[in-house]
C-alpha positions in Angstrom: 138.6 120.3 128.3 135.7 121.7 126.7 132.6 119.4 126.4 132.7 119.7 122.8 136.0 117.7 122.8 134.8 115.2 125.1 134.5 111.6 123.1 132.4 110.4 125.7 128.2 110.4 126.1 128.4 113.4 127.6 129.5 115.2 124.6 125.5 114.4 123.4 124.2 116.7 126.1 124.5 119.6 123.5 121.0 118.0 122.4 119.9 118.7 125.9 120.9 122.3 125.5 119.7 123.3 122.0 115.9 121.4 123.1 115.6 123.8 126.3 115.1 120.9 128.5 115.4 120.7 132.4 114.9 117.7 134.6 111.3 118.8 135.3 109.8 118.9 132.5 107.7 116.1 131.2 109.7 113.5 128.8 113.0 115.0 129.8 114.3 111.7 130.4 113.6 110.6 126.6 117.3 113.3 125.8 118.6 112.4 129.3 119.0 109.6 128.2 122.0 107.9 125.9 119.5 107.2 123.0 121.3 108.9 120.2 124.8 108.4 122.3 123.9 104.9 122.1 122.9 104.6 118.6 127.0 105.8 117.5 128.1 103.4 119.8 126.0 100.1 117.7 126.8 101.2 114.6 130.8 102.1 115.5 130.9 105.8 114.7 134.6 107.3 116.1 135.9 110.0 114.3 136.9 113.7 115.7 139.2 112.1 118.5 142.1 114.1 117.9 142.3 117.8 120.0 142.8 119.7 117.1 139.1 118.1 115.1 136.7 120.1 115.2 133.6 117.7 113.4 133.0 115.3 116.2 130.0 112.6 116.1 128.1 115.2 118.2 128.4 118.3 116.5 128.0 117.2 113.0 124.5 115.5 114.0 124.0 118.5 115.7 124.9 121.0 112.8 122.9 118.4 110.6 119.7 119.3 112.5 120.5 122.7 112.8 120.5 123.1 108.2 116.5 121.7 108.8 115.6 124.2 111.2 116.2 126.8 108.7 115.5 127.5 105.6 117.2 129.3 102.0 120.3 130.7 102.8 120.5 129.4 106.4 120.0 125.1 105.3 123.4 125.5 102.9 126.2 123.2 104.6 128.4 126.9 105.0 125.9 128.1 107.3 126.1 124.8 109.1 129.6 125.1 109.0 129.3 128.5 110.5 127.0 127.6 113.8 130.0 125.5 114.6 132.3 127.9 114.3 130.4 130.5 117.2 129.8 127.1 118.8 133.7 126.6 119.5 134.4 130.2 120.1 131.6 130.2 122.8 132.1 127.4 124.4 135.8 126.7 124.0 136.9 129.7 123.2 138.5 128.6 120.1 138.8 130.0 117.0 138.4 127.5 114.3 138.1 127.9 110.1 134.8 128.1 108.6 135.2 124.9 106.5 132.2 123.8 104.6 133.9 121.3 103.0 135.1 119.3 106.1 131.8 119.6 107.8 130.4 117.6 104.3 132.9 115.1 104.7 132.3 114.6 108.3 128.5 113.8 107.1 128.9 111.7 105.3 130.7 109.5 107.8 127.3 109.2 109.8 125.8 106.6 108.0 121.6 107.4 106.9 120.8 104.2 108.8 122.0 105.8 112.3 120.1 108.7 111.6 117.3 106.8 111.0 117.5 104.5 114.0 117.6 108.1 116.7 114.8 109.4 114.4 112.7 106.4 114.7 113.7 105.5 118.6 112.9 109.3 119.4 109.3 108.4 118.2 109.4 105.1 120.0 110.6 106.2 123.3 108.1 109.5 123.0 104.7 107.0 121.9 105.6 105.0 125.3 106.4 107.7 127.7 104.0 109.9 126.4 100.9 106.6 128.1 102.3 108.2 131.9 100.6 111.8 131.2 97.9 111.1 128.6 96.0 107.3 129.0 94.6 106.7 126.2 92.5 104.2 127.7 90.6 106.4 129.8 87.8 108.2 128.0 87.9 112.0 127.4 84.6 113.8 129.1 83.3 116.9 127.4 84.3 118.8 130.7 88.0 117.8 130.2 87.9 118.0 126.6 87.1 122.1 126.9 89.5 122.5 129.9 92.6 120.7 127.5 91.3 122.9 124.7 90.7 119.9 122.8 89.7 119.5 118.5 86.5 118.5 118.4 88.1 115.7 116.3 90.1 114.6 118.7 87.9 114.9 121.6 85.2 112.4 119.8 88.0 109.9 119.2 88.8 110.0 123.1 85.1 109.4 123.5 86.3 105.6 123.5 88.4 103.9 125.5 91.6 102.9 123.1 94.1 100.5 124.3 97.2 100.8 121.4 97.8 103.6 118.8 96.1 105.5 116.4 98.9 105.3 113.1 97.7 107.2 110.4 99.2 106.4 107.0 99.5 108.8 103.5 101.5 109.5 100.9 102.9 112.4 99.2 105.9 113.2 96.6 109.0 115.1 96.8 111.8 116.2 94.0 115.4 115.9 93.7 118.0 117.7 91.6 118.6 116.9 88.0 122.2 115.1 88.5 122.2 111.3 86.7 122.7 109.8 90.0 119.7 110.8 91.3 117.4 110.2 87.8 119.2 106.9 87.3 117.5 105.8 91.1 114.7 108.0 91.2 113.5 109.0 87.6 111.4 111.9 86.4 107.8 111.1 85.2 107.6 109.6 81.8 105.4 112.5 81.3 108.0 114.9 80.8 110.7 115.4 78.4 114.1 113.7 79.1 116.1 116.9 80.8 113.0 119.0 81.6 111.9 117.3 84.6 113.5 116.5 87.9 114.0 113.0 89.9 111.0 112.1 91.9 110.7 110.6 95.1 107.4 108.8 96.0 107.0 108.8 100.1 104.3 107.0 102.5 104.9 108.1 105.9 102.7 106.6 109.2 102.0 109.3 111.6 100.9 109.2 115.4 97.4 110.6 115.3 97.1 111.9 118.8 101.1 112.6 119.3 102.0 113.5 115.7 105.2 111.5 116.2 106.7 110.5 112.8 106.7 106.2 113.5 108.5 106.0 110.3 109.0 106.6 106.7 109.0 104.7 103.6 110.2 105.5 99.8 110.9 104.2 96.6 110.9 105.8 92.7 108.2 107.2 91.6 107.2 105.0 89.1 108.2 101.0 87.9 107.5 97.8 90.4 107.8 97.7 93.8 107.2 101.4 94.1 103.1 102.1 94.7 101.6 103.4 98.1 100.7 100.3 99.2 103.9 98.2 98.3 105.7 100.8 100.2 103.0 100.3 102.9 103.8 97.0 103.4 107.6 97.7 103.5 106.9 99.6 107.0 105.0 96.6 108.3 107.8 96.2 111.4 106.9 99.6 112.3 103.2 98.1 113.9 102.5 96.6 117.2 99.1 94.5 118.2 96.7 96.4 119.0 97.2 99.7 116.7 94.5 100.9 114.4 95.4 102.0 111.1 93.7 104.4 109.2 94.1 105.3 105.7 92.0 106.4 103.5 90.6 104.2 100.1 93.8 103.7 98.2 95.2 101.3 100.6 91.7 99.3 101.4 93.0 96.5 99.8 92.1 92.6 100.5 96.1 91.9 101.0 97.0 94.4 103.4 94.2 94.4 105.1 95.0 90.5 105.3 98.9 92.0 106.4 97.5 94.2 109.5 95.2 91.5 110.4 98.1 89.0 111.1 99.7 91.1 113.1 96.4 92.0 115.2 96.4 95.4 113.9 93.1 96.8 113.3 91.9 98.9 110.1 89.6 101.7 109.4 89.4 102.9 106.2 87.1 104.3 103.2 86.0 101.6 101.3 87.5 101.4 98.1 85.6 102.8 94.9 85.7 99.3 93.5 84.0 97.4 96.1 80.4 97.8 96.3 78.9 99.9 99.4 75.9 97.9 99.7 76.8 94.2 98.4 74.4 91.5 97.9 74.5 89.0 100.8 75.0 91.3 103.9 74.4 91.2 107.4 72.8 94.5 108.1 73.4 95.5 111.6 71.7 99.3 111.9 70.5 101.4 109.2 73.9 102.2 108.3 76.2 99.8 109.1 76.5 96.0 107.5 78.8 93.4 108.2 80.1 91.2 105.3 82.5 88.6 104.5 85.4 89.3 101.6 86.8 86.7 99.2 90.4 86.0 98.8 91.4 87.3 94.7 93.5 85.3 92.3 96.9 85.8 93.5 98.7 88.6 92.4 101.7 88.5 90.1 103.9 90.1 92.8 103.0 87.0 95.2 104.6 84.0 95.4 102.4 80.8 96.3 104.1 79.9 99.7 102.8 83.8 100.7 99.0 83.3 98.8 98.3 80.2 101.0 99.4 82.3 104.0 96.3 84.7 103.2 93.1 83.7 104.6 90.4 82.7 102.0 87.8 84.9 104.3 87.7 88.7 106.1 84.7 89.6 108.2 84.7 93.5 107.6 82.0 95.9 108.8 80.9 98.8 106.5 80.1 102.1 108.4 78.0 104.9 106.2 79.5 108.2 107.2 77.2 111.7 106.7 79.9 114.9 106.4 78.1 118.1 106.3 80.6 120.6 106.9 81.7 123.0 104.2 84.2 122.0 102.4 84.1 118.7 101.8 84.2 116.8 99.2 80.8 114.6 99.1 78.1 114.4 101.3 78.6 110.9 102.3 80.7 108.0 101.7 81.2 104.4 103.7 83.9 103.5 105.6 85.5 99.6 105.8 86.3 98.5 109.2 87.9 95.8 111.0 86.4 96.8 114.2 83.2 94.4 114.2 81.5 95.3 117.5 79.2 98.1 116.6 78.4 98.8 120.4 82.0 99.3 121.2 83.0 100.9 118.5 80.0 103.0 117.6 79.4 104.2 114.3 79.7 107.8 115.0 83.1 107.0 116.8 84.4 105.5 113.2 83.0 108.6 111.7 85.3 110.5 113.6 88.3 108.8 113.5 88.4 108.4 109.8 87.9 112.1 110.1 90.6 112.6 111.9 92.9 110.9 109.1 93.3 114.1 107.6 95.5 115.8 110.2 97.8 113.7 108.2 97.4 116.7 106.1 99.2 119.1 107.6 101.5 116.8 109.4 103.0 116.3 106.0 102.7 120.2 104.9 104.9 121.1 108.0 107.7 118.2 106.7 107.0 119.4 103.1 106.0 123.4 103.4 107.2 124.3 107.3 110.7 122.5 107.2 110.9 122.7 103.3 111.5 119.1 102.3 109.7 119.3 99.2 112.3 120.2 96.9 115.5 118.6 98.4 119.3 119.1 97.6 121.3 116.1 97.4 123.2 115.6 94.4 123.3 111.5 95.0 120.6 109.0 96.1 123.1 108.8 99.3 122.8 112.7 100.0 119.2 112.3 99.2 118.2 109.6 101.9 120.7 111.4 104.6 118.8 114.4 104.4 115.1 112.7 104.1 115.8 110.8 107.6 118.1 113.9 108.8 114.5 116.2 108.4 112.4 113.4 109.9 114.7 113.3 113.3 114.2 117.2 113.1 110.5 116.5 112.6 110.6 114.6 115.8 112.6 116.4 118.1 110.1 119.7 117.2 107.3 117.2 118.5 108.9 115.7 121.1 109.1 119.8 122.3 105.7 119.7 121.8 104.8 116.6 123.7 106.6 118.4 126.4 104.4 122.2 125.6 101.6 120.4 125.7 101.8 118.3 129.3 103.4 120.6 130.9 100.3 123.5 129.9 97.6 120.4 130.5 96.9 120.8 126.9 95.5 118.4 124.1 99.2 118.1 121.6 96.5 118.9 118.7 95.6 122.1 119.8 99.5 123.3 119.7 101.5 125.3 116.5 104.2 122.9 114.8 105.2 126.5 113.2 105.5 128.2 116.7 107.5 125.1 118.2 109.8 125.0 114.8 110.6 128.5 115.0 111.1 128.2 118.6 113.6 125.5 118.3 115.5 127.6 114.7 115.8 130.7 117.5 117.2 128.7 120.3 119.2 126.2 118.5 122.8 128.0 118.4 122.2 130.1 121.3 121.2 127.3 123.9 124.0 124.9 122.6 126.7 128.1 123.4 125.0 128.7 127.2 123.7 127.3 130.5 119.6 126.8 130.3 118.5 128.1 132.8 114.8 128.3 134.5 113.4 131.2 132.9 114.7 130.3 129.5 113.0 126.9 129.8 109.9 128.5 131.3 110.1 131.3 128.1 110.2 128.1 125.9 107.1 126.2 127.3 105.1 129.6 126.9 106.1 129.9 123.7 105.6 126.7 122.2 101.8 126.6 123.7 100.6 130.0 122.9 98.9 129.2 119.4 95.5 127.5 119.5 94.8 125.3 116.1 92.8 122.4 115.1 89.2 123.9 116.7 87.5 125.7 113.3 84.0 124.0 112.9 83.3 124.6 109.5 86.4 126.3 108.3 86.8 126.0 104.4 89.6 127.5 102.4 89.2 127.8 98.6 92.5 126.7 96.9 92.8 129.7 95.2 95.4 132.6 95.6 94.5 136.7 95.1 98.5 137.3 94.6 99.3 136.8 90.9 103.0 134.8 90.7 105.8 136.7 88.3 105.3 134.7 84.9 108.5 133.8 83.3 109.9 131.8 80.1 109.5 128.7 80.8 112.8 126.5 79.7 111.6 124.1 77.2 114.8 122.4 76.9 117.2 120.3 78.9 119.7 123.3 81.1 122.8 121.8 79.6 121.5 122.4 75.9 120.3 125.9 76.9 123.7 126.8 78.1 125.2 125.6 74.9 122.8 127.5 72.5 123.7 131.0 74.5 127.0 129.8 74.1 126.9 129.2 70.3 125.1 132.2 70.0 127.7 134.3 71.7 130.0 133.7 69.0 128.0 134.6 66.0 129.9 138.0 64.9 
């Protein structure tokens, strides 16, 4: 019987397969392991038992991540359907109908929560596993730093001994198609015209700063209660452990979750909000640039309910840390930074200078789920399809940098200083052709090359202008809802 067939854990080594993974490479245990085999089993997925199915547990997931290693033609659920079919005839050598339309229905009997459970375990197991090849509670030298090819960044931050994680937290938007479903859950902005606009999705995501593991992803409409950056924050609040430091930038400096992280002992570092005076009366200056001073608990807050005011310390000690950026680019020359971290000698200033700096590889953390993997216009045509294929692209997101985490140790290189594009397309070229044959040494030592060849996050000084010298094609823009448009060319047809 072919493994494909096989109902058992077994049947989940295809993930082994399609990652390039061998038993001596770093992390390899992490897929080894039953974690998504074991997640099926929880939730009581069974279906594809009988010998003629062809859309078991196993290769729909698997199929599912293959639509968001591609993208256009190659992410449509037929080109899905199709991998399968040269999956079978490799491995089984059984020909089997290119059905589109039973590899959709076998979807959606893989509920988004299981998804989200491998995608957000992946990241779990990877953060803990990943403390055996890179401590870091041992300070980086300058030495080392060069040898690992380090950021600069980066290599400033590991000045400091740091004993949990580094979670960096952002937001960013992504659009839907126009079907009811999705406006009635999601709705345009109030900006635009009823029927000209599409559903919007508002998204905070908190991101590993030195792994750039995805620790997990929250999202609400766009607009309407219950649906700002911070309110979503404080949704993913499970998500952090004692001992983290979060970093965000002034948005989410506010008094309540600041409050939030520190009852969980999670530390904050973020810029100080433009409402909150740099400099306020009644400080406790500590250097030159640095102050400690004690914040007031506000009038509650309509969204608070009494029992959860009283909760809230009337008091915060925060230190305030003026930070001097001089590199090109950026977008003042200065600004001050809010900190829970109160030892100044621990926890110098330059140190908190750096690792708010480091907040903004956030950046293009979120351009390769939004630009590289292109998530930023999804295709779901209900609020179910929607959130199958957000968390479906974050457990992609995460197996490309759990390859990474692997590229990177095994090369004694700094995980920052490696391509997510070159590990992506690494992963889009393998996928169907490692899941079809045996790995075998030289394929796996191909794949570590590969996915370490690209040197990025070291350019002191680099500015790029947002501007483009290739001039788009300019057309009509449709000024009324598609539906009416249709029905005007329609009526228009007719006229004799």
């Amino acid at each position: 019987m072919s493994i494909l067939a096989d109902s058992s854990p077994r049947c989940f080594s295809i993930f082994q397969r399609s990652m390039i993974q061998s038993n001596k490479l770093p992390l390899c245990e992490i897929l080894e392991s039953t974690l998504i085999a074991d997640a099926f089993k929880e939730d009581g997925i069974d279906f594809g038992i009988a010998d003629e199915d062809v859309f078991t547990p196993a290769i729909t997931l698997w199929a599912m991540v293959s639509q968001f290693l591609f993208k256009g033609t190659g992410r449509s659920c037929k080109a899905a359907a199709g991998r399968v079919v040269s999956l079978w005839a490799k491995t089984a050598n059984r020909v089997v109908a290119q059905n589109a339309g039973n590899y959709c229905r076998a979807k959606t009997k893989i509920p988004t929560s299981t998804v989200r459970k491998i995608a957000l375990r992946l990241a779990s197991e990877a953060e803990m596993r990943s403390l055996e090849f890179d401590n870091p509670g041992s300070p980086l030298d300058d030495a080392l730093a060069e040898d690992r090819l380090c950021p600069q960044v980066i290599a400033a931050i590991r000045s400091v001994p740091i004993l949990g994680r580094i979670i960096m937290a952002d937001g960013f938007t992504i659009d839907a198609p126009d079907t009811p479903e999705n406006q009635a859950k999601y709705p345009q902005s109030s900006s635009q015209a009823e029927g000209l606009g599409f559903p919007i999705l508002r998204c905070v995501c908190l991101v590993s700063m030195l792994t750039g593991m995805l620790i997990n992803l929250g999202y609400a409409a766009y607009s309407g209660k219950g649906t700002g950056e911070t309110a979503i924050l404080r949704q993913l609040r499970s998500s952090l452990k004692r001992g983290d430091i979060l970093v965000a930038d002034s948005y989410h400096c506010t008094y309540w979750l600041i409050a939030m992280c520190l009852s969980i002992g999670v530390h904050v570092v973020m810029k100080n909000h433009h409402k909150r005076e740099d400099n306020p009366v009644g400080a406790k200056q500590i250097s030159e640039t640095e102050r400690i001073i004690k914040w007031i608990r506000p009038l509650r807050k309509s969204w608070m309910s009494k029992k959860e005011y009283r909760k809230v310390p009337e008091l915060i000690e925060m230190r305030l840390s003026d930070i001097v950026i001089s590199k090109p680019g950026s977008r003042s020359d200065g600004f001050t930074v809010a900190t829970t971290l109160l030892d100044a000698e621990v926890y110098p200033n330059a140190w908190i200078g750096s690792l708010y700096n480091g907040r903004w590889m956030v950046e293009p953390d979120i351009g390769s789920i939004k630009c590289t993997m292109g998530l930023e216009h999804l295709r779901g045509q209900s609020p179910e399809a929607l959130e199958r294929e957000i968390w479906t692209a974050m457990l992609t997101y995460n197996l490309v940098r759990l390859k990474m985490l692997q590229s990177g140790y095994s090369a004694r290189r700094e995980i920052r200083s490696l391509g997510y594009t070159e590990t992506f397309q690494l992963l889009s070229t393998n996928w169907l052709l490692c899941a079809c044959t045996e790995v075998n040494e030289a394929m796996v030592a191909s794949s570590q090359a590969q996915g370490s060849c690209a040197i990025v996050g070291n350019r002191p000084g680099r500015s790029e202008p947002r501007e483009n010298k290739r001039r788009p094609k300019v057309l009509k823009l449709m000024t009324v809802p598609r539906r009416v448009f249709h029905a005007a060319l329609a009526a228009l047809s007719k006229v004799p």
